[in-house]
N, C-alpha and C positions, 0 to 999 in steps of 0.2 A: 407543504402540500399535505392533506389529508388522505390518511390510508382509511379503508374500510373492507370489512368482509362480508361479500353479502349473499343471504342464501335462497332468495325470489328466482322464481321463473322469470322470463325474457321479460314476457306481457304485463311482469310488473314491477320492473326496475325505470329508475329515473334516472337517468344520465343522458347527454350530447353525442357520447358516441360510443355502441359496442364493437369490442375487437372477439374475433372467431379465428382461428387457427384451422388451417388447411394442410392436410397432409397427402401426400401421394400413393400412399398405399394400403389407407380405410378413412372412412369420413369418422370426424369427429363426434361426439355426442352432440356437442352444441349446434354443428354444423346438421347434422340430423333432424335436431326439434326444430332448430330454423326453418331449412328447406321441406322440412314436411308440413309447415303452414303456409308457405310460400313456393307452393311446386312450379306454377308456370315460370318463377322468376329463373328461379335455378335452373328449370330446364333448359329455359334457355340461354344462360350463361354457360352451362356446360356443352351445350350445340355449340355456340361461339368460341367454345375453347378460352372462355374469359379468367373461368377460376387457375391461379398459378401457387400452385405449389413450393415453387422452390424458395429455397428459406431467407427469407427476407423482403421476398416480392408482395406487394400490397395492394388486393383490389380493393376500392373503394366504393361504395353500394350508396349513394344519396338520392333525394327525389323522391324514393319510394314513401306513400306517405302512410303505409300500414306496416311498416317496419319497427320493431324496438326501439328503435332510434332514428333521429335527424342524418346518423350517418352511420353504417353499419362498414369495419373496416376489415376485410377476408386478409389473412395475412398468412404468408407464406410458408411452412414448417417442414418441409424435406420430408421425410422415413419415420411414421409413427414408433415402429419397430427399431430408427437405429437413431433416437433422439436422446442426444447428446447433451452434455453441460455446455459443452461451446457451443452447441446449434439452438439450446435455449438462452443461450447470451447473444447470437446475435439474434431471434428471434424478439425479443424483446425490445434490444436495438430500435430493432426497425418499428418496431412497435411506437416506442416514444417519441420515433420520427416521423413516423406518421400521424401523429395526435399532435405535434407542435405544428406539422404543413397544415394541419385541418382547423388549428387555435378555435378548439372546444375549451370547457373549463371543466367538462368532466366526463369521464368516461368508466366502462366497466368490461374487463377482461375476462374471458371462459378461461380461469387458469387453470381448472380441474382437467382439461383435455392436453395440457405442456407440462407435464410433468416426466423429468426425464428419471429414466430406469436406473432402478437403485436408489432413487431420493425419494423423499418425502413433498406431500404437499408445503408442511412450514419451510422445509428448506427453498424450495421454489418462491414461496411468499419471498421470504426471507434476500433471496436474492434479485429478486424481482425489484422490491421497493429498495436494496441498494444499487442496482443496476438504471432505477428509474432516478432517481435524488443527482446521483452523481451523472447521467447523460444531461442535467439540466444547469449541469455549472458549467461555468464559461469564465475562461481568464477576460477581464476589462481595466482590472486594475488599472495600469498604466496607459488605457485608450483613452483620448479626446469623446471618443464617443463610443456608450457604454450599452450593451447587449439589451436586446429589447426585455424587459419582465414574461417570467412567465405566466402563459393565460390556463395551467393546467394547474387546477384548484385540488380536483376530489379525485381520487382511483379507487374503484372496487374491484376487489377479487369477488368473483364468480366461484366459491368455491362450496362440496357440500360440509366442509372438515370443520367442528368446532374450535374454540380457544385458538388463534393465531394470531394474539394481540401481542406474546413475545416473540412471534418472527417477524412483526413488523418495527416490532418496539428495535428490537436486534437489529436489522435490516435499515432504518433510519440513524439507528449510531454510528452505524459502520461507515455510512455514507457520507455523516456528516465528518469522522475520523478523516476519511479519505480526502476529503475536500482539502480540509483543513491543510491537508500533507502537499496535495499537490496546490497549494495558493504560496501556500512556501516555496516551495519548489519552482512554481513558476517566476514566480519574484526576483527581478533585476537583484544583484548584487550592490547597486550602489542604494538599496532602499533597506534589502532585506542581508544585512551583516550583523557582525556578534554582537552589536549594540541592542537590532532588533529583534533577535532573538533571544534577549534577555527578558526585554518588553512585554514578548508573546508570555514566554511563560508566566510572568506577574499578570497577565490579563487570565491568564486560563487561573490563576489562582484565586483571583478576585471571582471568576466567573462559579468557581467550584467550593465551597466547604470541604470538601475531600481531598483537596490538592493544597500543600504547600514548597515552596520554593526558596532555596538557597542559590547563592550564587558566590561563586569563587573566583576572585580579578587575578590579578598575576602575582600582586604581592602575595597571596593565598598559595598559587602555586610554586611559588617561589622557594616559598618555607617548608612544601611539601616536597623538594626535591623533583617538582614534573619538567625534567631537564632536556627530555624528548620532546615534549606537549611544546615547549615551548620553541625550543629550537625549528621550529617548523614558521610560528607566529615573528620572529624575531624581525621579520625584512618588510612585514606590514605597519602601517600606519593603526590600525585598527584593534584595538587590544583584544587579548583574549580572554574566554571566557568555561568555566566549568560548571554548567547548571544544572542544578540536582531540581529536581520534579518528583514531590512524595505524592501517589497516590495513597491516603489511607483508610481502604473498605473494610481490614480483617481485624483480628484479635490483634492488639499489641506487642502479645507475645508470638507472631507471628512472622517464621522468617518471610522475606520481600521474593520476590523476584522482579531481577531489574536488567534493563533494558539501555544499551548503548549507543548512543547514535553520533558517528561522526556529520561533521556540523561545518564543513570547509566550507564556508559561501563564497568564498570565488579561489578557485585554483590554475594559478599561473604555473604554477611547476617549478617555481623557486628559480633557481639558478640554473636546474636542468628544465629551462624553457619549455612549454610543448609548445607544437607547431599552431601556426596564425588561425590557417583555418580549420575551423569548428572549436576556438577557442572559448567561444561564447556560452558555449554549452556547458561551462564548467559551473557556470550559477548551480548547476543542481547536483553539487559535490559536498550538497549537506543534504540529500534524500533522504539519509540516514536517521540524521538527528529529524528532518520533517516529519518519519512516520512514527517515531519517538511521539513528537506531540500529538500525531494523529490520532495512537494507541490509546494515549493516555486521556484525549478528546473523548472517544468514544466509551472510555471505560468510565471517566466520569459520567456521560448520560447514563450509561448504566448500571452501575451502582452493584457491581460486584464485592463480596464479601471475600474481598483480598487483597493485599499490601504488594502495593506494585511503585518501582522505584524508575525513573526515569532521567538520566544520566546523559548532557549535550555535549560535545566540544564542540566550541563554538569557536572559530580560525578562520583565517586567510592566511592562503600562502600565496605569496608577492615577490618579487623580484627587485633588491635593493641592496646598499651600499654594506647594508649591516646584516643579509641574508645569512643562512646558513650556504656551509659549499660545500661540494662532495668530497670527500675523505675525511671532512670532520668527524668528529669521534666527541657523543653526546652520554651523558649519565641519565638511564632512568631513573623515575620514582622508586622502581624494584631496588636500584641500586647497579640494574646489568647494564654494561655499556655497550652502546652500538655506533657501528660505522657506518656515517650516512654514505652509500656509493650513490644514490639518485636522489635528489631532493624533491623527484616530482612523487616518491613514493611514499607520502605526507603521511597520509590518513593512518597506517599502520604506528608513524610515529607519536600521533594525538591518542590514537586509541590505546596502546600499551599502556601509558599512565592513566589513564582511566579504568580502564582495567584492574591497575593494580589500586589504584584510591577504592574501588567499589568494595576490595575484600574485607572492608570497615562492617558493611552490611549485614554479614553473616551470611548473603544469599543462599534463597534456598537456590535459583539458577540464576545466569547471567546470559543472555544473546544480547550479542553487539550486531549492531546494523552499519554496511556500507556501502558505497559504491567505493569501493575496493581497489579493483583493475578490468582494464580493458581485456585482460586475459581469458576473462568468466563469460565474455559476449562470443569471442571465438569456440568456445567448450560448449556451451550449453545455449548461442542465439537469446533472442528474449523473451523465451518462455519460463521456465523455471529459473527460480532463486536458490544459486549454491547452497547446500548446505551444510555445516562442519560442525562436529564438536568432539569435545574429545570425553566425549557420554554415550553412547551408545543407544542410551535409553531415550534421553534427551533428543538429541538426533531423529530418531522415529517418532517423538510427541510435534515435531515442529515439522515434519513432512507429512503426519497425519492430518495435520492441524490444516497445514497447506492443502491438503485431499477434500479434505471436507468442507474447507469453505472455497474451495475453487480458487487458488490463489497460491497454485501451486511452486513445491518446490523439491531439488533433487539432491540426494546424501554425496557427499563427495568424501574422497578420504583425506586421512589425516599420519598416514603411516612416518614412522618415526624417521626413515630413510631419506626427508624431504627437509628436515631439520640441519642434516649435513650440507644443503644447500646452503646454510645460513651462514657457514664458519668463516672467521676472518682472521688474520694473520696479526689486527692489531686492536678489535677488541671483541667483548664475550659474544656477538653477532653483528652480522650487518642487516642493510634492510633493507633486500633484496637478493632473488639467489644467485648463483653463480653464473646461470646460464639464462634463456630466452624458456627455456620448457617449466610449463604447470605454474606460470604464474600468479595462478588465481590461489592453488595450493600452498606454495610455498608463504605465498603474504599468510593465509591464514593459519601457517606452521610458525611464522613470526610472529603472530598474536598466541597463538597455543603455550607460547614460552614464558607468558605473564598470567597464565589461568591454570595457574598448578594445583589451586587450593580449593577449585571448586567447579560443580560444574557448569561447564560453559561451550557456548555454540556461535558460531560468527556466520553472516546471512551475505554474501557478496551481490548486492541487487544493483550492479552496475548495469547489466541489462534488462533488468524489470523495473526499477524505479523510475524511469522513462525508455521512449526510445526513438520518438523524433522530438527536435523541435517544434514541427505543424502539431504533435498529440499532446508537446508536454508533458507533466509531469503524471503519473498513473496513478499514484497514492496508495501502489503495495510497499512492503506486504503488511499494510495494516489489517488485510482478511487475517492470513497467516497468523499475527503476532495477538490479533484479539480471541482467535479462536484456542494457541495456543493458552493462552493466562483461563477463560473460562474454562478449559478442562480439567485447570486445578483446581476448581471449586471441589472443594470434597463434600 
């Protein structure tokens, strides 16, 4: 779809359909020049009590044949005064629903009157054209019959603000990152496993000059000692995989910052079974690794001047004769052993070796991404994505990061207290803590004990990287993690 910015009066724009913004407690400027060339219409729609302000309601204006447009669509927007970043996302929303119910090919938005307080126009561009890309993708993959094409071609912002050709440039990569995260994500486990995630990344490699990829089978891990990584993989059929994704934008001599993504594409829970229903949902037990390629999607259209490392474990955990059991006792790559007591508590098992292979790097930082545990959706619902490290600094760059592109996330601690959870009576930790409390913490106190040598931050987006099946898969926090890497631009 084509973005444009455009700075004509009403009477002389060319589009199918304008969208106007209604608010309940001052009219808009747009809505002003409108109804001030068109009084009787308005008068009398506001006699009738037609115009509806609340956010997301949509009057639709057709017929009029002295109008801007074939279709003029009034659209709902709450509280000039208490207009919000979620009241501009769904305001938007409803926006691109209303332009698909009305299948125009082009339209033009007054986005100078939805700008919410404290942001900028770019940012609103910006989030506008990801919030419009990504409301137009639709999973069909695996349907017989496959979602209609869309009929919306061109969108103009209405705005008077020069140069906003990098918040849309921005604003379309991000979308397309996202997409990319949740078409992973949504994807059946019997199509999309370690094999095809191997696939993925050789095509993002082909598709990019800036990207190249290594891949690491099991012989590879084998000889590296990732005794954990594997012990997880050991009861699948489907071998495992460790795939490195270089982004290369910066100087050579430039430390990376790299990025972790665990990559379970279907988690049975090993020997410690999870229960039947809402098994299915464990396809999206590589979100992790998904927005890994998202990141790294979007970072290549963009063409940042920085070395960014992108790091998959790529597993199934399955339930077989040759499984791991609980009280096995595994050798990391570190060299530390652990006692498995849960084997459905995987991911921290894959991610510790990986972990410890990335300190090759030299990173300047490391975030690893997971859906982690169920424990993070009970703490924090699926709003914000956990967040830990044991950087202080770091920590507030990756919840700033979350702030400002809307893709929020919240500090959790890491105090050393949580560590004692870990201790085992037969080897250097287990994996899992002693008890049912702080679940979400103690996992990411078990990966803290493989990131001694640098800094590092673990994201538990067990409740943001989906959170139904009818919504699928979300495609954070590729905001978070792309807004993060661009604030290292120096």
């Amino acid at each position: 779809m084509q973005f444009n910015v455009n700075h004509s009066a009403f009477d002389a724009i060319d589009t199918d359909a304008l969208v106007i913004f209604l608010f309940d407690d001052e009219d808009a400027a747009s809505l002003t020049a409108l109804s001030g060339t068109h009084t009787a219409l308005f008068n009398s729609l506001k006699d009738q009590n037609l115009l509806a302000s609340k956010v997301g309601q949509v009057t639709p204006l057709i017929g009029h044949a002295d109008l801007p447009a074939s279709q003029v669509l009034l659209i709902g927007a709450g509280s000039r005064a208490k207009l919000s970043e979620n009241n501009f996302i769904k305001v938007i929303k409803a926006t691109l629903k209303a332009l698909k119910q009305a299948k125009v090919s082009s339209a033009s938005l007054a986005l100078d009157d939805l700008i919410p307080a404290k942001r900028s126009v770019a940012w609103s561009v910006e989030k506008a054209t990801e919030l419009m890309l990504t409301g137009l993708y639709q999973y069909d993959t695996t349907k017989s019959k496959k979602a209609d094409s869309n009929k919306l071609e061109r969108l103009d912002y209405l705005v008077a603000e020069q140069n906003l050709d990098t918040a849309i440039r921005t604003g379309r990569a991000l979308a397309h990152g996202m997409n990319v995260a949740r078409e992973l994500g949504n994807l059946p486990a019997n199509i999309c496993n370690p094999d095809y995630l191997v696939e993925q990344a050789n095509n993002l490699a082909d598709a990019y000059d800036e990207i190249s990829v290594e891949v690491l089978g099991q012989k590879e891990m084998e000889a590296l000692g990732m005794g954990s990584f594997l012990a997880v993989t050991q009861g699948s059929a489907n071998p495992p995989y460790v795939i490195v994704m270089k982004y290369n934008g910066g100087k050579s001599d430039e430390k990376p910052h790299v990025l972790v993504g665990k990559g379970l594409t279907f988690d049975a829970g090993g020997i410690s079974i999870k229960p039947a229903a809402g098994m299915e949902d464990m396809k999206y037990d590589m979100l992790g690794a998904a927005s890994v390629f998202g990141t790294l999607n979007t970072l290549a259209e963009l063409k940042p001047a920085l070395n960014v490392i992108g790091v998959i474990c790529a597993a199934e955990n399955m339930c077989s004769g040759t499984a791991t059991r609980p009280g096995d006792v595994v050798t990391s790559m570190s060299g530390k052993t652990i006692e498995v007591i849960n084997t459905d508590a995987e991911g921290r098992l894959v991610l510790c070796d990986a972990l410890t292979y990335v300190d090759r790097f030299e990173p300047a930082s490391v975030v690893d991404i997971a859906t982690l545990t169920g424990a993070v959706i009970v703490g924090l619902g699926h709003h914000p994505t956990a967040v830990y490290a044991n950087n202080e600094e770091l920590q507030q760059q990756l919840v700033s990061a979350g702030q400002a592109s809307w893709d929020r996330g919240w500090p959790m601690p890491l105090w050393e207290e949580y560590n004692e959870e870990l201790e085992s009576p037969f080897a250097d930790l287990r994996n899992i803590g002693a008890g049912r409390a702080a679940g979400s913490i103690t996992a990411a106190a078990f990966l803290s004990e493989f990131t001694r040598d640098y800094n590092w931050a673990h994201l538990d987006i067990a409740g943001t990287g989906w959170t139904t099946a009818k919504e699928g898969a979300t495609g954070r926090p590729v905001g978070m993690l792309t807004r993060y890497l661009l604030d290292r631009l120096s």
